[in-house]
C-alpha positions as CSV (number, residue, x, y, z in Angstrom):
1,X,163.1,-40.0,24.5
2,X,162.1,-42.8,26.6
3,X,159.3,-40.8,28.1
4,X,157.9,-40.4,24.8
5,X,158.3,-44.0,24.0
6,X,156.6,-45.0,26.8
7,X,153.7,-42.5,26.3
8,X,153.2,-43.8,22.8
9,X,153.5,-47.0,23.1
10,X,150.4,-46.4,25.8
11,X,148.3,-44.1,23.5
12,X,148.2,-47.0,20.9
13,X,147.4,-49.6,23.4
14,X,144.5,-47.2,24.8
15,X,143.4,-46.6,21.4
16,X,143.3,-50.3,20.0
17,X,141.9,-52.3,23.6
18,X,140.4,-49.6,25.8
19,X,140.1,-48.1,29.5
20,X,141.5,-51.9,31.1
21,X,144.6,-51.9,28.8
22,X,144.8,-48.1,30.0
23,X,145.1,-49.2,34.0
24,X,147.3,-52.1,33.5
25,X,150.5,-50.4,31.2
26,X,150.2,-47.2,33.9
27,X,150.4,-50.7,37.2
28,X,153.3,-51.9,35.1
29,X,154.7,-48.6,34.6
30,X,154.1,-47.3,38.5
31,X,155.8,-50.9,39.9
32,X,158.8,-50.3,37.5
33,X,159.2,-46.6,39.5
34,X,158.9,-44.6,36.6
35,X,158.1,-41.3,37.8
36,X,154.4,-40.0,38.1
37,X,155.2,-37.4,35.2
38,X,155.7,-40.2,32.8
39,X,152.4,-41.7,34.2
40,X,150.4,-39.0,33.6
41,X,151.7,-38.1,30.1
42,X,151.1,-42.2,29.1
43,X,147.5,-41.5,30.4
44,X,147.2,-37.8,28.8
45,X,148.1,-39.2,25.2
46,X,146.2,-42.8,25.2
47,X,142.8,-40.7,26.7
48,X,143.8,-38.6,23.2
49,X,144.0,-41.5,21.1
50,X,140.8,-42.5,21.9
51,X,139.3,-39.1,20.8
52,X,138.9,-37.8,24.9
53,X,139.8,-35.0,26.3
54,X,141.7,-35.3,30.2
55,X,142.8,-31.7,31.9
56,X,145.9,-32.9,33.9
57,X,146.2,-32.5,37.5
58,X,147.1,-29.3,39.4
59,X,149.7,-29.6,41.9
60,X,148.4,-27.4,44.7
61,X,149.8,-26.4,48.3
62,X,147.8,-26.9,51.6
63,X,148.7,-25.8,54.7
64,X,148.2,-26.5,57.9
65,X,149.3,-24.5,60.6
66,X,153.4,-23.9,59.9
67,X,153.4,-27.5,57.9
68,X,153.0,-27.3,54.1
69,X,151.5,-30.1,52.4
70,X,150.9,-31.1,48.8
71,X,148.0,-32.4,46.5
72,X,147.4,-33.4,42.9
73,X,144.1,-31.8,41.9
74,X,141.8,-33.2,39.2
75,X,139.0,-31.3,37.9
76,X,136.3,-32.4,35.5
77,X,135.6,-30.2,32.6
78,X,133.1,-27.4,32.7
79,X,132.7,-24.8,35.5
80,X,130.6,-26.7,37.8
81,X,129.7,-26.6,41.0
82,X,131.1,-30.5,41.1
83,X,130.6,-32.9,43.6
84,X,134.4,-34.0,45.7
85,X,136.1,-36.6,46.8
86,X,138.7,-36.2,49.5
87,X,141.5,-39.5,49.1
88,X,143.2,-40.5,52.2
89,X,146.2,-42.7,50.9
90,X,147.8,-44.9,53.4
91,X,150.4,-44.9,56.1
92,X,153.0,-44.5,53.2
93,X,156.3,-46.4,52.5
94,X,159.3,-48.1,54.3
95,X,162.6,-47.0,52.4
96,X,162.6,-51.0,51.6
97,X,159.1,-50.8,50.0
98,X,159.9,-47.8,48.2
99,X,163.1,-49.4,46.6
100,X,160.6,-52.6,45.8
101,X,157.6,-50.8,44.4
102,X,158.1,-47.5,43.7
103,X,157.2,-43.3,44.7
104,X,154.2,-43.6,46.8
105,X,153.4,-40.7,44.5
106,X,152.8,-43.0,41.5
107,X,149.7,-44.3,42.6
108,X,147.4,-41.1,42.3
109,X,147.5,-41.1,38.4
110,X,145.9,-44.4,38.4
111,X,142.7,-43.1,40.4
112,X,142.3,-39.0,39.9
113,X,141.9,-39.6,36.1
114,X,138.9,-41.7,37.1
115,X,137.0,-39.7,39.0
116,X,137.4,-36.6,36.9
117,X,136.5,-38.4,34.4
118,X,133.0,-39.2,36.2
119,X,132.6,-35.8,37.1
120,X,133.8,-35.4,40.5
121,X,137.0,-32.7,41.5
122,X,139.4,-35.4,43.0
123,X,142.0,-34.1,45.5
124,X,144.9,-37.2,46.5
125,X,146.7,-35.1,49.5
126,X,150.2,-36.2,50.3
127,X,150.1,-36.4,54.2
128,X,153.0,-35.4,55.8
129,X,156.2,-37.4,55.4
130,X,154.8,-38.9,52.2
131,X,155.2,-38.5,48.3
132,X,154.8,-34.9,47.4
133,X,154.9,-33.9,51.0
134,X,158.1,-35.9,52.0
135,X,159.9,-33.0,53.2
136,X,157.2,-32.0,55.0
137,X,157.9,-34.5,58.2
138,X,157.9,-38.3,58.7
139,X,155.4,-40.3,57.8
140,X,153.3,-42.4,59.7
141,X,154.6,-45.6,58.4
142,X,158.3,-44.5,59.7
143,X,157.3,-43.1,62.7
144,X,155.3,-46.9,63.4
145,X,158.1,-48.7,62.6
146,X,160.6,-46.7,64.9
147,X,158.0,-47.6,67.6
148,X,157.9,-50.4,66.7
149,X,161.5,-51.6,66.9
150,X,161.8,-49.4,70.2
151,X,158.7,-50.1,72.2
152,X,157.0,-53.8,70.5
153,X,153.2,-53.7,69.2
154,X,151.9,-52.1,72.2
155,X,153.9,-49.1,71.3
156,X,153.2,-49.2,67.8
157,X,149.6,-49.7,68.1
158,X,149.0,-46.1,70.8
159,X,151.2,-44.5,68.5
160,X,148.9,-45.5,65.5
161,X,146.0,-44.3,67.7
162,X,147.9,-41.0,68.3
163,X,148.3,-40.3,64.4
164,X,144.6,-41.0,63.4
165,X,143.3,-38.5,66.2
166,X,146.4,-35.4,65.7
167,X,149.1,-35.4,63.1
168,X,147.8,-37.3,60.1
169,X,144.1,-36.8,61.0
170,X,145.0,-32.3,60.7
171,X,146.8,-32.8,58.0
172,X,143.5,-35.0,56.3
173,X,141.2,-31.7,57.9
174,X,143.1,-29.3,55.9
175,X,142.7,-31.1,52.6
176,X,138.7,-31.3,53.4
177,X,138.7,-27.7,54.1
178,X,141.0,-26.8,51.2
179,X,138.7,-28.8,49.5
180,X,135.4,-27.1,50.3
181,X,136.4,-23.8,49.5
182,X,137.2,-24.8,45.7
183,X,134.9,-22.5,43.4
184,X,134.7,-25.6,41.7
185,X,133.3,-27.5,44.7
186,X,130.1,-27.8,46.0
187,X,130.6,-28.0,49.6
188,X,127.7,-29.9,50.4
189,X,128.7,-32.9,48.1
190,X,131.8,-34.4,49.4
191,X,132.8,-37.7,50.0
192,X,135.7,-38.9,51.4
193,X,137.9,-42.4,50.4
194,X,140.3,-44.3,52.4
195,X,143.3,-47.1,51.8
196,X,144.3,-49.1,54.6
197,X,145.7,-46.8,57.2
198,X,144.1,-44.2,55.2
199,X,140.5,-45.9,55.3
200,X,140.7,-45.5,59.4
201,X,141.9,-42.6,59.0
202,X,138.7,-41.6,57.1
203,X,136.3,-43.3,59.5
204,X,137.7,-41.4,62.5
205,X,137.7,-38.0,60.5
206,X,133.7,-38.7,59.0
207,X,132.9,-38.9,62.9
208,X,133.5,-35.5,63.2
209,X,132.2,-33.9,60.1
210,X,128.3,-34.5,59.7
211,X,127.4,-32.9,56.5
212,X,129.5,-35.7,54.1
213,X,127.6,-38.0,52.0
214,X,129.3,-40.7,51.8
215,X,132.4,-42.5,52.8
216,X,134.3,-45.7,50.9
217,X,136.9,-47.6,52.8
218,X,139.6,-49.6,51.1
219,X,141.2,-51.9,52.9
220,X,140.5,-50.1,56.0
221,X,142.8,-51.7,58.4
222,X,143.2,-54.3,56.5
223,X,147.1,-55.3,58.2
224,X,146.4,-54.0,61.7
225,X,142.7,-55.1,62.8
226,X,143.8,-58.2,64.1
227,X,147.0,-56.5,65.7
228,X,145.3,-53.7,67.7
229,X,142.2,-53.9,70.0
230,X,142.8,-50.5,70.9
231,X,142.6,-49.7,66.7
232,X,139.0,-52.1,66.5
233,X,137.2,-50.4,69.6
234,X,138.3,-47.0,68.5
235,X,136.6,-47.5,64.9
236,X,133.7,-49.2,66.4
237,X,133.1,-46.4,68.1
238,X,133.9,-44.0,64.8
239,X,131.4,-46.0,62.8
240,X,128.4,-46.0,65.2
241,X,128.6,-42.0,65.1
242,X,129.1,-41.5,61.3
243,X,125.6,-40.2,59.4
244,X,126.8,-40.5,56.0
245,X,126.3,-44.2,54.2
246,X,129.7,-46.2,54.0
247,X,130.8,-48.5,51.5
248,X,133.7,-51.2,53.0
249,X,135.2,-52.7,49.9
250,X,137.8,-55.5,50.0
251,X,139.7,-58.2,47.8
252,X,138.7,-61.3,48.9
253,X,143.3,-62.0,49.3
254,X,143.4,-58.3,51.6
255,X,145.5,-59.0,54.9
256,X,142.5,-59.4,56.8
257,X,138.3,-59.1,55.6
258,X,137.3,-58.8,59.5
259,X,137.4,-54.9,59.0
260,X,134.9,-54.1,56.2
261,X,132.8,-57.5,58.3
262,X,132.8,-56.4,61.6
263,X,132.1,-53.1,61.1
264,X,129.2,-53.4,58.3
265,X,127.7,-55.6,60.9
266,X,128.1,-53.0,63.7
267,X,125.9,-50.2,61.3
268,X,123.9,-52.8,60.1
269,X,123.0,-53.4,64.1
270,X,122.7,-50.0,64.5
271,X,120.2,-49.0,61.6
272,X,123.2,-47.1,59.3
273,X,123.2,-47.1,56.0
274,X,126.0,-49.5,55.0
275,X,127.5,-51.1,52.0
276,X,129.8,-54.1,52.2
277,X,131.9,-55.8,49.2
278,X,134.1,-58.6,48.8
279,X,135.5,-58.6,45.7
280,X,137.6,-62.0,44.2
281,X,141.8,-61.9,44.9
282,X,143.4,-60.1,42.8
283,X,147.7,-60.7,42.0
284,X,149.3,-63.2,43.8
285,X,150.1,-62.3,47.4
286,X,148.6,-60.5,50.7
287,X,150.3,-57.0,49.8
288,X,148.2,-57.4,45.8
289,X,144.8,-57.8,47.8
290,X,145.8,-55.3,50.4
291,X,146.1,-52.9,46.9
292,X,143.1,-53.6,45.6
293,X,141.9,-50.3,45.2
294,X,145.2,-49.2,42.7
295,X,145.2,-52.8,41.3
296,X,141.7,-53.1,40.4
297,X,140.1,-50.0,39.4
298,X,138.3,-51.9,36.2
299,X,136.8,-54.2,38.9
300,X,135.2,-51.6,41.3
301,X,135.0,-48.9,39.2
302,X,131.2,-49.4,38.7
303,X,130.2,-50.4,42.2
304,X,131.3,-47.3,43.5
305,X,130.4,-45.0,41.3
306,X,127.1,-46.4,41.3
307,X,127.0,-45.7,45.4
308,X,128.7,-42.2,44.9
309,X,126.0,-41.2,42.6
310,X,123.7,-42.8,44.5
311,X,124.9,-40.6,47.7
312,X,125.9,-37.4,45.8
313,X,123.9,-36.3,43.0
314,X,120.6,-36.6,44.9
């Protein structure tokens, strides 16, 4: 009953004030830990209000190796071939943040909706450890803090190093190739997104795979740039071997703008097609900034689908 409530109250809302009054009830909704099936039916019914159609997400399974992951999948309507987009969330939550703000799994609603709805196949991967995937192993965020407690920053930072070259960054290669071999899919239009740990995690995976077109980073690094020298000169050297274009995009309150800066300058040095964006602060603290990317999607929602279309559709 209170799932339909909820869903209704959302469909009128959609119906009377549009996509922005959409995005905020599903943020209120996702920081009051309401589960992501109630998200997605609030969505489902105001997109039906307003006379669209939305196909709801598969969940799918992806392995890799003896570990089984889990994905939301959104496809666009029609048969395609669609251009992709790979997301690679972030490190995940401490049991204190989940308490505070909700399933990490909450947040994909907010984006997939959008980018099916712009004609891309959207796949939000739960990494090991993390929403969907939770019984899958730790997540990165755990395993950082552990190090943390036991071994100081030094610790935590090679440890953050280790995950973005082995476990997280297989567990992001078998989304891609799941990914690719969608019917759905053309595999020569992919892209791939990043938050925070996630947007490192992207840079250091687009080194290795050539044939992407583009690559957006939210946040990237946003809390640990100014932590880890190891985590800068490893993306420096990420960035100056990537051939797609990259987009940095950050609120102007993130942890830290010296990521998306420092390394826009680097490509710019270098002759790489590069994209950088500072958008205004958004909420009222560091953590709201570092969020940006499931706080504002009204805000950069036609920046970057102007540079995905730009990138993808050529």
């Amino acid at each position: 009953m209170e799932v339909e409530r909820i869903a209704v109250i959302a469909g009128i809302a959609v119906a009377g004030k549009g996509y922005e009054v959409m995005h905020k009830m599903n943020v209120t909704m996702l920081r009051r830990g309401m589960s992501i099936a109630v998200v997605i039916l609030a969505l489902t019914i105001g997109m039906i209000a307003r006379g669209q159609t939305l196909t709801a997400p598969d969940t799918v399974e992806i392995h890799n190796g003896s570990v089984t992951l889990h994905a939301l999948l959104w496809r666009p309507s029609g048969k395609g071939p669609f251009p992709a987009v790979l997301l690679n969330h972030g490190s995940g939550r401490t049991k204190e943040e989940l308490k505070q703000l909700g399933l990490y799994d909450n947040q994909a609603p907010i984006v997939g909706p959008v980018f099916a709805r712009h004609n891309y196949v959207f796949l939000y991967l739960f990494r090991r450890g993390v929403g969907l995937s939770a019984s899958a192993g730790t997540s990165a965020i755990e395993l950082m803090e552990r190090e943390l407690a036991a071994h100081g920053q030094a610790g935590r930072n090679a440890l953050q190093l280790k995950l973005l070259e082995d476990g997280d960054l297989t567990d992001a290669q078998a989304g891609l190739d799941f990914l690719r071999k969608l019917p759905q899919v053309d595999p020569r239009k992919i892209a791939i997104i990043g938050h925070s740990f996630g947007g490192s995690l992207s840079l250091v995976q687009a080194e290795r795979e050539p044939n992407l077109r583009a690559i957006l980073c939210f946040s990237g690094s946003g809390y640990s740039w100014e932590r880890s020298p190891e985590l800068r000169e490893r993306l420096f050297v990420a960035v100056a071997r990537i051939r797609a274009p990259v987009f940095f995009i950050h609120a102007e309150n993130d942890y830290s703008l010296r990521p998306g800066k420092e390394m826009d300058a680097r490509l710019a040095e270098l002759g790489k097609a590069h994209r950088l964006k500072i958008y205004p602060p958004i909420g009222k603290t560091l953590e709201d900034g570092h969020r940006f990317m499931y706080l504002g999607v009204n805000i950069w929602e036609p920046d970057v689908f102007a540079f995905l279309d730009e990138q993808m559709r050529k």
